[in-house]
N, C-alpha and C positions, 0 to 999 in steps of 0.2 A: 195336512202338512202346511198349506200356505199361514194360517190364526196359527200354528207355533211359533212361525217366523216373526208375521208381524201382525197384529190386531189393531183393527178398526173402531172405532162407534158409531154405532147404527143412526145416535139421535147429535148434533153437532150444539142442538140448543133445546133448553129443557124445558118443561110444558110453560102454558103462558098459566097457569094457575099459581107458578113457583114465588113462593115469600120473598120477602124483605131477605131475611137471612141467608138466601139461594140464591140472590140476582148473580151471585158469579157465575151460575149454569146458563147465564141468559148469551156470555159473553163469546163468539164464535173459536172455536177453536183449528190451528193450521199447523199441520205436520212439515215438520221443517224436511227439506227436499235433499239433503244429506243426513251422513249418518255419525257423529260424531265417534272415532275408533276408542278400546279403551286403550289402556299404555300398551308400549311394544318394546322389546328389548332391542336394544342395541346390537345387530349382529355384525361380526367387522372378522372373525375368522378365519373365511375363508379367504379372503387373500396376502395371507400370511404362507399359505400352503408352498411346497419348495417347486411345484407343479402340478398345472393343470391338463389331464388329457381329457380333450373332450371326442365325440362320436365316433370323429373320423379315424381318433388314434386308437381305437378300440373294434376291430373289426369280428370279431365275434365274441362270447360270452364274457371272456375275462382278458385278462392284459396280463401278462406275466415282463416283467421289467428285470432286464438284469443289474446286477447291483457288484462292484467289487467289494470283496471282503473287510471288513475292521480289518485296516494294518496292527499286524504286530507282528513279534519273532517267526510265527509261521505260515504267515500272507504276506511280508514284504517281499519287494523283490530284489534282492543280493545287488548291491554295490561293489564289486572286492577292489583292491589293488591286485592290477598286473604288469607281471615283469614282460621286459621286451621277450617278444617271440614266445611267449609262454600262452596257455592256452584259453581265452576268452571264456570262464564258468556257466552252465546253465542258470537261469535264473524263470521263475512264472510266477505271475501272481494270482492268488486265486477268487474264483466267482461265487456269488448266489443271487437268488431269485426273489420278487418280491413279488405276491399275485395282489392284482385288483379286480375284483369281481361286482359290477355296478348291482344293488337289489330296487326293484323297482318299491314304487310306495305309490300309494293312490287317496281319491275321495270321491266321491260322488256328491252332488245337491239338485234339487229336482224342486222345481218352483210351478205350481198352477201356472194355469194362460187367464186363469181371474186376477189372480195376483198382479200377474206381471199388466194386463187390462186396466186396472186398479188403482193398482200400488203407484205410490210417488217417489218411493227410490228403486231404481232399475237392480233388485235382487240378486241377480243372475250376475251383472258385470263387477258387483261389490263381491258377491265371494268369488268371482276371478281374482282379485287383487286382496282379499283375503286369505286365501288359498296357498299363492305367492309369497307373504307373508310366513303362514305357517311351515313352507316347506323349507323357506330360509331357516327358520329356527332349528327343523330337526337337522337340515346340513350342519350347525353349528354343534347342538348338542353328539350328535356324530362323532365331530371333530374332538371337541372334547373326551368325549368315550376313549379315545385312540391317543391322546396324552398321557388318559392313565395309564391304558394296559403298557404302550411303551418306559414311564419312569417303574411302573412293576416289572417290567421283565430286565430292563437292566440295573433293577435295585440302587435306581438312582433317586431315594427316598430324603428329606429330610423333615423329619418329625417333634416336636419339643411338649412341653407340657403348660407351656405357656398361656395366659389368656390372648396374649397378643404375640404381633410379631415382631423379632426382634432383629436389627441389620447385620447378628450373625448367623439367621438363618438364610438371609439372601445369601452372602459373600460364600457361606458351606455350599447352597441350593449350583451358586455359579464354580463354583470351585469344580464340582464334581463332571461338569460340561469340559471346563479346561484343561483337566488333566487329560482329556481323551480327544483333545486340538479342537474343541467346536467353540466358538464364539459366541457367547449371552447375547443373543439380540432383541427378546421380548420377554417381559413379565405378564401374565393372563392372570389376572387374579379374580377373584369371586370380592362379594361385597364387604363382608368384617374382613379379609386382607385390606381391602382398599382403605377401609376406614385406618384400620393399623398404620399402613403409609402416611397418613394425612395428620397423625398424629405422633411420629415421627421427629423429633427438635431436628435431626442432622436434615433431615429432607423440606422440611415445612421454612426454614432459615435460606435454605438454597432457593426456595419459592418450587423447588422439585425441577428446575430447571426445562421445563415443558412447555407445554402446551395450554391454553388457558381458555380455548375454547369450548364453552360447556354443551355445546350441540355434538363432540367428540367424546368418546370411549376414550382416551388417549389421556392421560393423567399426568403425565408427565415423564421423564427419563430419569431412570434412576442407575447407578455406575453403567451410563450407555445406553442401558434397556429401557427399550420402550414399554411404556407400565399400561395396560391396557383392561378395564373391568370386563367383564360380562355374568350375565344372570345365569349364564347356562354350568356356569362353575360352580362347584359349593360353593358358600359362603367363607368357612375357614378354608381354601386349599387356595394354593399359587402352583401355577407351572411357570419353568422358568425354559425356554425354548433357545434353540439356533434353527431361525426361521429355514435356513438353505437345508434344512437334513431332517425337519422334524416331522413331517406329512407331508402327503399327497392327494389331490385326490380328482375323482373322475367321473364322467357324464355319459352314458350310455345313451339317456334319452334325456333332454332338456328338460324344463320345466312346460309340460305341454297342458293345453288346456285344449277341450273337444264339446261341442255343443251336439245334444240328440234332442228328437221328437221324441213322446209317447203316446201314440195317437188315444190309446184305450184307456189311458190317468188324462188325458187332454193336458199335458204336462211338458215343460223342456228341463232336460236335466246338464248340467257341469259332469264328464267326466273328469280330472285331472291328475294327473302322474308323472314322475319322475324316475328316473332308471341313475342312482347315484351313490357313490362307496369315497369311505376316505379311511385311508390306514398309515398308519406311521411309518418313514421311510426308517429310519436309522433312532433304535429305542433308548442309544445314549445320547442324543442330540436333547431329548425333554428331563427335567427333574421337576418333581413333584414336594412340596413344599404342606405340611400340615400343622396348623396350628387347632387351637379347641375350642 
């Protein structure tokens, strides 16, 4: 296991018999003592979510959250006009339930005691901080998942055939939040959205009115909304959010990391797991944006 990780050479400099043509084998070679990452997505998601519970608000398997009803004619609760001395109307509004149920995830990694004896990068504490890493992502990808099924279940779709995107599929995508009182406050787009934006005359003329720091996901604001990319999106979709209503989500077990012996592998291994759920509060708060 430890030579999949990382491999050695046995000889550092090559025989003294070695040619004219070889003297570069004569040259010592030194393994740099970090490890350069490859790229990392941008993950900024999750705190966008309208709530976070974490362990303590979670006291056994799942969380059931109650929720009042989408107002309309038969969840409001009755206003009337009354006359003097006449008699005050019944009026309730009605409830439902939103469950969260944390699933755990896990990894394992098991590094030799030669390795770690050996080796010139500490293995064991890099895929801790790798690990971290990857677990961020699927949190995100998660979140994502729960954008769609929310803009599919309340068929808050906007679709066109366009190669690009056009600023009346934004102004439809927000339209269809406002009719039902939610407030546009972020655009998530995937990367050919973004490029779409960026070429754009009404937007690219405003300067996008944003943000211009390039170490930020955050693109700029476009009518209000925060324009934000991520990798975890397709490439063609935009979601278009009201951050206060559109997920939630929750922490049963942190991101924990656990060191073991194995005395019979002469081995230490990483366990690491997470106990975490994210589910959309309210499925008209998201619209779903498709371009091709």
């Amino acid at each position: 296991m430890p030579s999949q990780l990382l491999t050695s050479d046995s000889a550092d400099f090559a025989s003294s018999t070695a040619g004219s043509a070889t003297t570069s084998y004569l040259i010592p070679r030194k393994l740099l003592g970090e490890v350069i990452n490859s790229v990392r997505k941008k993950l900024v998601l999750r705190g966008l979510a309208a709530r976070y519970f974490g362990p303590s608000s979670i006291p056994g398997r799942t969380l059931v959250i109650p929720m009042q009803s989408e107002i309309d004619s038969n969840t409001a609760l009755p206003v009337d006009q009354v006359q003097e001395g006449g008699e005050i109307p019944m009026g309730q509004t009605k409830f439902e339930n939103k469950t969260l149920t944390p699933v755990k995830y896990g990894v394992r990694v098991g590094v030799s005691t030669e390795m770690q004896e050996d080796g010139i990068i500490d293995l064991i504490s890099y895929h801790a901080e790798l690990a971290g890493y990857e677990f961020a992502d699927n949190e995100e990808a998660l979140i994502v998942s729960q954008l769609d099924s929310a803009a599919t279940h309340s068929s808050n779709l906007v679709a066109n055939s366009n190669a690009t995107l056009p600023i009346s599929d934004i102004t439809a995508s927000m339209q269809q939040l406002e009719e039902k009182n939610y407030m546009p406050s972020h655009m998530i787009v995937g990367a050919e959205v973004a490029n779409d934006l960026r070429n754009i005359d009404t937007f690219v003329e405003a300067d996008k009115s944003g943000v211009m720091n390039p170490t930020k996901s955050l693109i700029g604001t476009i009518f209000g909304m925060k324009v934000i990319v991520s990798n975890n999106v397709t490439a063609t979709l935009a979601y278009i959010i009201d951050a206060r209503h559109a997920f939630i989500v929750g922490e049963k077990r942190p991101f924990t990391v656990k060191k073991y012996q194995d005395i019979a592998r002469d081995s230490e291994y990483l366990a690491v797991t997470h106990r975490f759920a994210a589910v959309y509060l309210r499925s008209e708060a998201t619209s779903e944006i498709t371009t091709i």
